[in-house]
matplotlib code that plots the C-alpha trace (Angstrom):
import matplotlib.pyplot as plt

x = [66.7, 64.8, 65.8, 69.4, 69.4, 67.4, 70.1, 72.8, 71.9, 70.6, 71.3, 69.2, 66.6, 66.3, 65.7, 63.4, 61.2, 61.5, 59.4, 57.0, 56.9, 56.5, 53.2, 51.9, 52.3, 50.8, 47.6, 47.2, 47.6, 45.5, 42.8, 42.8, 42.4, 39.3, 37.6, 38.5, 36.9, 33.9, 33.8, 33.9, 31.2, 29.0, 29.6, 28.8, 25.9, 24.5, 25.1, 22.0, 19.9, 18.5, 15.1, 15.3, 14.7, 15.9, 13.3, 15.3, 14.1, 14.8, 14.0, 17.6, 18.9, 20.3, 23.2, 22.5, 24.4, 20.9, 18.0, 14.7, 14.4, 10.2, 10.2, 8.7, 8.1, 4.5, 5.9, 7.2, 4.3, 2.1, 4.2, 4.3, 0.5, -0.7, 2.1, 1.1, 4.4, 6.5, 7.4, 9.8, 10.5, 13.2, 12.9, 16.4, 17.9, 21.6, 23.9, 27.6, 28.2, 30.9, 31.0, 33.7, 34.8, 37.6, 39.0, 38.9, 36.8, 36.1, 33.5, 31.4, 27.8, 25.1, 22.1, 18.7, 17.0, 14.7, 14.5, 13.6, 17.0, 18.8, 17.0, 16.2, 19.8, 21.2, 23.5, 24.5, 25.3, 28.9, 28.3, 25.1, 21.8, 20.6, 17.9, 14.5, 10.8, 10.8, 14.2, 12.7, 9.5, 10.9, 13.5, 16.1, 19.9, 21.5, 23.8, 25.1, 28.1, 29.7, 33.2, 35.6, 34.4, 34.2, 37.7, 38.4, 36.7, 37.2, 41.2, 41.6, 38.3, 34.9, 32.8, 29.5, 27.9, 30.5, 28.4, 29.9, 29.0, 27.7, 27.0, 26.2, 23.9, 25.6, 24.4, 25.3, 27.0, 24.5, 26.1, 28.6, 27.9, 29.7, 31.7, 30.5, 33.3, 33.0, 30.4, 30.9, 33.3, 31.4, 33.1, 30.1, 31.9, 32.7, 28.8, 26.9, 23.2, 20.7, 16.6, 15.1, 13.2, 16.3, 17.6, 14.7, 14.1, 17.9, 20.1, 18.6, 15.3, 12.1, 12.1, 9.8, 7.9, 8.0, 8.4, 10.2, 12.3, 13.6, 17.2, 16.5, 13.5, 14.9, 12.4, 11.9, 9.9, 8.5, 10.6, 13.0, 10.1, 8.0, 10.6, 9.0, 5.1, 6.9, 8.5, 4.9, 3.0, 5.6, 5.6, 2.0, 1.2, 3.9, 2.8, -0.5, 0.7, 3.1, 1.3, 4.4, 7.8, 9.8, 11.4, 13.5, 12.9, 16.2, 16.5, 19.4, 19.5, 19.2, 22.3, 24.2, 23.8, 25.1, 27.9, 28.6, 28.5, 31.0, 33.4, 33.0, 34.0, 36.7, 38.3, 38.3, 40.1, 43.2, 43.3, 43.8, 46.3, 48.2, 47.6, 49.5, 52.3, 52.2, 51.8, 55.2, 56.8, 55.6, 57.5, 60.5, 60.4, 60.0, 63.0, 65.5, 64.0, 65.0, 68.1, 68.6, 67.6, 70.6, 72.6, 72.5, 71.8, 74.5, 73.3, 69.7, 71.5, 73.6, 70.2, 68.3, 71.4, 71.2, 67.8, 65.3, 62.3, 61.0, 58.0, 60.8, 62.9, 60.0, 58.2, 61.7, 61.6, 58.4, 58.9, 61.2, 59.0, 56.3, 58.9, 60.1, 56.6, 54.9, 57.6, 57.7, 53.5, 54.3, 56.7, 54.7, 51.6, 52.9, 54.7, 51.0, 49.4, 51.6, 51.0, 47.3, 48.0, 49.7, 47.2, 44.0, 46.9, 47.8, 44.5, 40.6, 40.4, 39.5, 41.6, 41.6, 41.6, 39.9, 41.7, 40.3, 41.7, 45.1, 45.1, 43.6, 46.5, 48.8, 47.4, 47.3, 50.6, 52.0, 49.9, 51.5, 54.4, 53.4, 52.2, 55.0, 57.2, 55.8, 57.6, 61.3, 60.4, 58.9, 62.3, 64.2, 62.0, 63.1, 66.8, 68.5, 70.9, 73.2, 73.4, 73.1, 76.0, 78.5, 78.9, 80.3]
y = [-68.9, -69.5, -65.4, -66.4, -69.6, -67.5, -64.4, -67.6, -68.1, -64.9, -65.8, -69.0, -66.9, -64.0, -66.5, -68.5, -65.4, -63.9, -67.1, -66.4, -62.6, -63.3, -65.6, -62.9, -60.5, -62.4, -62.9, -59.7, -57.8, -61.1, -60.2, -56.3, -56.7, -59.4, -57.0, -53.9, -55.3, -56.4, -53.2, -51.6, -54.0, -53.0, -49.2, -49.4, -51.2, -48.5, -45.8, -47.2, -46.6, -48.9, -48.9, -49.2, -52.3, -53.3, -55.3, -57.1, -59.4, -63.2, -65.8, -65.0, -68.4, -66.8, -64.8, -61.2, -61.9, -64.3, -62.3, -62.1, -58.3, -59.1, -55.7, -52.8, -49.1, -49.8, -52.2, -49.1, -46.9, -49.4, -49.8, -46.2, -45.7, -49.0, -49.8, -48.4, -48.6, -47.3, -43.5, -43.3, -45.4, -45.0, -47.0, -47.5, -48.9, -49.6, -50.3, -50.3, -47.2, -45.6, -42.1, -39.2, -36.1, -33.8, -37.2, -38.9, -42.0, -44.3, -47.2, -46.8, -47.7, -45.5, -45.4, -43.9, -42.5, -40.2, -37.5, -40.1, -41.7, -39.0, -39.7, -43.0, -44.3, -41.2, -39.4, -35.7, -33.5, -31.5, -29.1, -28.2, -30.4, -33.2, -34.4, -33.2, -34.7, -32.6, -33.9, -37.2, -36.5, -34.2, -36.7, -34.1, -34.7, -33.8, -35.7, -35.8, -37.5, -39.1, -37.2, -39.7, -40.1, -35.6, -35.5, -38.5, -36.6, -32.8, -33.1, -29.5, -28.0, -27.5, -30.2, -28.2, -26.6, -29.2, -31.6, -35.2, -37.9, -41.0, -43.7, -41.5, -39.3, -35.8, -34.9, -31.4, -32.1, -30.2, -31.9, -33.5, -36.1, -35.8, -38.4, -42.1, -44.6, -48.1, -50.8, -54.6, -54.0, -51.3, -47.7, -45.1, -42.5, -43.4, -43.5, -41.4, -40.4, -39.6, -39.2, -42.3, -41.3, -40.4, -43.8, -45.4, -43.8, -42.4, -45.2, -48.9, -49.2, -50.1, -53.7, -55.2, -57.8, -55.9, -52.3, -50.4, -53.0, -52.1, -52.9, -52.4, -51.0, -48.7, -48.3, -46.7, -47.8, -44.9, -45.8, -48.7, -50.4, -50.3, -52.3, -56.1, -54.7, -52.9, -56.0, -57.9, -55.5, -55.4, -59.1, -59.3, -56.8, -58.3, -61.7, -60.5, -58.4, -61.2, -63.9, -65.6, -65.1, -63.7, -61.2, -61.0, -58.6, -57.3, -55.7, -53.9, -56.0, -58.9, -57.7, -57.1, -60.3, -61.8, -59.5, -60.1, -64.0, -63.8, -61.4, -62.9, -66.5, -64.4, -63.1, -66.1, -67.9, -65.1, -65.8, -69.2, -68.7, -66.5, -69.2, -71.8, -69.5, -69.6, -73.6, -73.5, -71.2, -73.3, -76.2, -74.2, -73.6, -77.1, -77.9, -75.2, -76.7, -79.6, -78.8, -77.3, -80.0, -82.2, -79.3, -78.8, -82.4, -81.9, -78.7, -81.0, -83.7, -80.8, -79.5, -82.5, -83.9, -80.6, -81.3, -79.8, -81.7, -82.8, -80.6, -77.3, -78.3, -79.1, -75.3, -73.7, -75.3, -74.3, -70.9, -70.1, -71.7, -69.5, -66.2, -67.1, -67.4, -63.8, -62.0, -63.2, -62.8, -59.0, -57.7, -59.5, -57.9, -54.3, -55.0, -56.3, -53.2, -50.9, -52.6, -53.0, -48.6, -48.5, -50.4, -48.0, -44.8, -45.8, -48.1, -47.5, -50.4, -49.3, -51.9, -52.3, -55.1, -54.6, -54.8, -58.3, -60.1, -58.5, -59.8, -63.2, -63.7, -62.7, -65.3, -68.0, -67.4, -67.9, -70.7, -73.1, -71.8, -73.9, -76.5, -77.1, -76.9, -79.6, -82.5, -80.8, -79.8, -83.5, -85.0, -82.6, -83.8, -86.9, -87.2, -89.2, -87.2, -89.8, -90.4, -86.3, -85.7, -88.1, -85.4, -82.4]
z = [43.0, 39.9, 39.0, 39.5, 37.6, 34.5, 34.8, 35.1, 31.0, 29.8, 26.0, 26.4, 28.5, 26.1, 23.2, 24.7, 26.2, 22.0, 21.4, 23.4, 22.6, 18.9, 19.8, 22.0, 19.7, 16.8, 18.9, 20.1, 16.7, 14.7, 17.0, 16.8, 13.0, 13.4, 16.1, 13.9, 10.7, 12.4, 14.5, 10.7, 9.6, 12.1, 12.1, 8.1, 8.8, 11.5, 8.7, 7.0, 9.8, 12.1, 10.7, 6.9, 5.3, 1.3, -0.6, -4.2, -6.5, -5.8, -3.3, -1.9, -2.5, -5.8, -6.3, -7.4, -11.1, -11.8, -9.9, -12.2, -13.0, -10.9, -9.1, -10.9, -10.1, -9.2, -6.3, -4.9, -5.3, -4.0, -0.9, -0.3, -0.5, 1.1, 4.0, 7.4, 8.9, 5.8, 6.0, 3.1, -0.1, -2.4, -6.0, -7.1, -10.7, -10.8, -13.9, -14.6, -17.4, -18.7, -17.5, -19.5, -19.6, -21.4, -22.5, -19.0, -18.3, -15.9, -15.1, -12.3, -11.0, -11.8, -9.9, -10.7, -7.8, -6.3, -4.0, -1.1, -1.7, 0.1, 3.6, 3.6, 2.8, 5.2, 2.3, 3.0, 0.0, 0.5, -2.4, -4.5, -5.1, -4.8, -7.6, -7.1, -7.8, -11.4, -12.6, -12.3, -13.6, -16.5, -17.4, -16.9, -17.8, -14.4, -12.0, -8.8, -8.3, -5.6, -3.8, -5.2, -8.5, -8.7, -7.4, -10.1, -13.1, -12.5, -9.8, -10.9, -10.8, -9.9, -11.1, -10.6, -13.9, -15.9, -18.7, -18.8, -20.7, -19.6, -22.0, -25.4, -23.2, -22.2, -18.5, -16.3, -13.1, -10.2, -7.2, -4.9, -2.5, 0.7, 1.6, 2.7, 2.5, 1.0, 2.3, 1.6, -1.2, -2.6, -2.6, -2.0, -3.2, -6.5, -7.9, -10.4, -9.3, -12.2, -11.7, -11.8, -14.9, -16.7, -16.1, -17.8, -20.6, -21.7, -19.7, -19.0, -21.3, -20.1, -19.7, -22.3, -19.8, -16.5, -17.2, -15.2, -13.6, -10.3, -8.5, -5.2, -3.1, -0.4, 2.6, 5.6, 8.4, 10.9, 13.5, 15.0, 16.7, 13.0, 11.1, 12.0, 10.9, 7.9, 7.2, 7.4, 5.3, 2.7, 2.2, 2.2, -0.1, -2.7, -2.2, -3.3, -6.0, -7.1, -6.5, -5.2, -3.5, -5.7, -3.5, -0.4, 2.3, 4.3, 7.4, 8.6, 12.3, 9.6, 7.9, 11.0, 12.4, 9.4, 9.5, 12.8, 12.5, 9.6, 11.1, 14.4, 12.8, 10.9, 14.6, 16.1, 12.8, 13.1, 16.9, 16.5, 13.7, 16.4, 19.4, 17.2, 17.9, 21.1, 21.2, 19.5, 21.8, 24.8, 23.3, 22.9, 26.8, 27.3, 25.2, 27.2, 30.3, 29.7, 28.7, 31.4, 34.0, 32.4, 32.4, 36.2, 37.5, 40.2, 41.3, 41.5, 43.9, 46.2, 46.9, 47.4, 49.2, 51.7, 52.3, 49.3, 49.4, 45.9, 45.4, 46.2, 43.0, 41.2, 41.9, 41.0, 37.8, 37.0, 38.4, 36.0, 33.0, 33.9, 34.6, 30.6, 29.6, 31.3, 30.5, 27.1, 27.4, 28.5, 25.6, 23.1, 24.7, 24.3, 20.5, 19.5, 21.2, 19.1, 16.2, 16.3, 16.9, 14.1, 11.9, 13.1, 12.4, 9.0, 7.9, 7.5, 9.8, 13.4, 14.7, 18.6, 21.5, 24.8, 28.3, 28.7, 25.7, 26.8, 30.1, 28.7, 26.1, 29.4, 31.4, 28.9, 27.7, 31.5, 31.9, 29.2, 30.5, 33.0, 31.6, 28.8, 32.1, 34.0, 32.6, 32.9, 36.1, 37.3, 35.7, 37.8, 41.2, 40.4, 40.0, 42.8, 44.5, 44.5, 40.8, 40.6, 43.1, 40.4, 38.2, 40.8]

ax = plt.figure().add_subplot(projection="3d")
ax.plot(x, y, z, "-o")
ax.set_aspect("equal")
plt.show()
């Protein structure tokens, strides 16, 4: 009976159900992009390798534009030699330079490295070398540049064996990163690598206080299950050589915890955003059913009059609010789906939602069906078929 009645006004029905798809569909594609971005958060994060840890200069309760320049190139060395638990380190000094060539230009990061970079921050090359121990120790004018920036400088060529300039300094291209994607707003790909000894003495300057002034100290603990006594010794040794904390020492589990908290808050912000569409097509069911209880007050009081108890015409009313609902909750299921598809097919983004949050969304979209339905429903029950049989 409640079928017939919803076939009875299938305008009404249809426009009511769209509410409800429109809501569903809103969650379930709000939520594919929170869990994609965090999913993407988190595979980044893996890239790095679950047991490398980044020491920078600062108590971290400053942003990076006003970090003191405290860590040197004998931090590194002396964490290399004097930390147990550390297999790798990778001394790193970054700056923003111009970089040409054949009238082309562009401003990009540059980093001085080492040959440790390479495997401690998990970077493949695609073509050519990488820079080796005697390009940093012989201050050689070589660079390796990252996919995007090659395909950026040389679109028509072979970058290898190709000078470019960067700054006033004139460099010879020896390799091609392969490609790494972008990590917290930083593209990977688009990034000049010089020898750390380069860097120093034909890019940046030695710092007249510290030295050698270092970015960022890239380590790499023996394994997983190292990282916590690599963190320990690392501390301690710098606090010694310090003589305070001017440092911060990051893990990756650190970092993805972070990342996770912040995208987590993110997913549950565009679900809510979506849910309020829902609450709005909930009221619109309650609105057509009660329009529809003064609409068919006589057919109420024939029933009643015939014998229907009250609790039968109040379960067909709210029969039919939760049929508008789930099938509204269905469609707007399946549009979501295909457009949380579409958005991993044509985006970075890995967006997806799980089989639970589908049926979830399903559920709760049927029940405040339900619930916005109560109150036509309990108006209905109530009618007395006397006044109800006036209007036939």
């Amino acid at each position: 009976m409640a079928w017939s009645a919803l076939r009875a006004s299938r305008l009404r029905s249809l426009l009511t159900i769209l509410s409800m798809v429109i809501g569903n569909a809103s969650v379930i594609t709000l939520v594919g992009i929170g869990q994609g971005t965090q999913r993407l958060a988190s595979e980044n994060l893996d890239s790095l390798g679950t047991n490398v840890l980044f020491v920078v200069p600062g108590d971290g309760r400053r942003s990076s534009t006003a970090r003191p320049r405290t860590l040197v190139l004998e931090d590194a060395e002396a964490i290399a030699s004097q930390a147990p638990s550390v297999r790798r380190v990778a001394p790193q000094i970054s700056s923003n330079q111009v970089v040409q060539v054949e009238g082309r230009s562009t401003s990009v990061p540059v980093y001085g490295v080492t040959p440790e970079f390479l495997l401690v921050r998990q970077f493949d090359m695609e073509r050519g070398r990488f820079i080796t121990q005697a390009d940093v120790d012989g201050s050689r004018s070589v660079v390796a540049l990252g996919s995007t920036l090659a395909s950026k400088l040389s679109p028509n060529a072979d970058p290898l064996g190709q000078r470019i300039r960067i700054g006033n300094n004139s460099f010879a291209v020896i390799g091609v990163m392969e490609e790494k994607g972008s990590f917290l707003g930083e593209n990977r790909d688009e990034v000049a690598y010089v020898p750390l000894g380069t860097m120093v003495n034909r890019v940046t300057g030695r710092d007249p206080t510290y030295g050698v002034s270092l970015t960022v100290i890239s380590v790499e603990a023996n394994g997983p299950g190292s990282v916590n006594a690599a963190n320990f010794q690392i501390t301690n040794l710098l606090q010694q050589r310090h003589k305070m904390n001017d440092f911060t020492v990051r893990t990756q589990k650190e970092a993805t915890a972070i990342v996770n908290t912040i995208t987590g808050g993110l997913t549950i912000l565009l679900g809510s955003v979506g849910g309020i569409s829902l609450l709005v097509g909930g009221v619109g069911i309650m609105n057509i059913m009660l329009v529809a209880v003064s609409e068919r007050t006589a057919e109420v009081g024939l029933r009643k009059a015939l014998g229907a108890r009250r609790r039968d015409v109040l379960l067909q009313f709210l029969i039919e609010a939760a049929v508008l609902a789930s099938m509204g909750g269905v469609i707007g299921s399946g549009l979501g789906l295909g457009a949380v598809a579409v958005a991993a097919a044509v985006t970075p983004l890995p967006a997806f939602v799980g089989p639970g949050t589908v049926l979830l969304t399903v559920a709760v979209s049927g029940g405040i069906g339900v619930f916005f339905g109560v109150v036509p429903a309990r108006r209905a029950a109530r009618l007395d078929p006397i006044v109800a049989l006036r209007g036939l």
